[in-house]
N, C-alpha and C positions, 0 to 999 in steps of 0.2 A: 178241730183245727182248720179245719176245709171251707170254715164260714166265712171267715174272711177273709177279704182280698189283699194280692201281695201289693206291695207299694206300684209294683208298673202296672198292675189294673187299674187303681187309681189314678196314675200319670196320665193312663191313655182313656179315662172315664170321661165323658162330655161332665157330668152331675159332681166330679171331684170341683169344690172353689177353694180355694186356699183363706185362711180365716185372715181378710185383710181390713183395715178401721173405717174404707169408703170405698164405693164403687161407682162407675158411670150409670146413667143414666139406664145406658143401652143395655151394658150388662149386667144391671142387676133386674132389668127386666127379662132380661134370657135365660137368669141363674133361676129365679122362682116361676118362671114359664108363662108372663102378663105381656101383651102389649107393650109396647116402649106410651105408646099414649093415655095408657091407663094408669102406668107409673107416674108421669106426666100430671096427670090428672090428680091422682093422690096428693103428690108433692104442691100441686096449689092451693089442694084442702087444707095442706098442714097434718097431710097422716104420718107421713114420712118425712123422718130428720134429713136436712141436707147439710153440707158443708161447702163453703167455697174452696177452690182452689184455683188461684189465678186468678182467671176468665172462665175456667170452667164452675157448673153446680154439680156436688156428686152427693150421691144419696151416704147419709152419716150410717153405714153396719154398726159399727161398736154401741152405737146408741140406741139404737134401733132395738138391739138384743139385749140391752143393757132395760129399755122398758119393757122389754117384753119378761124380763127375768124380775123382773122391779111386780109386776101386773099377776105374775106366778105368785111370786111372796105373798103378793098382798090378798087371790084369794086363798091360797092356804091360810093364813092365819085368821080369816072370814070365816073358816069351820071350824074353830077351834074356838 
């Protein structure tokens, strides 16, 4: 029972992100530990989904996971 943490080590966890649809620039480059200019960088190759909002560009999470779960599927059923 002692392996997980209670809900306020998480609260007070740098590494806790709350599971949200999009994130900034800056802080999803702090959330996975890159550069803010290398996310930057991505985002112009087209590795990473963005979404508008407003004025602002924020990197698309829900999509992001959603190919990366898509990219699982697909090679599971590649060995079978």
């Amino acid at each position: 029972m002692g392996d997980f943490p209670s809900g306020q080590q998480l609260a007070e966890s740098a590494q806790f992100v709350a599971p949200v649809p999009f994130m900034s620039r800056e802080r999803f480059a702090s959330v996975v530990g890159l550069p803010v200019g290398v996310i930057v960088g991505m985002i112009n190759k087209g590795y990473l989904p963005t979404v508008d909002v407003g004025r602002y560009s924020c990197v698309n999470v829900a999509l992001l996971m959603r190919r990366c779960g898509d990219a699982s599927l697909k090679l599971s059923l590649w060995e079978l």
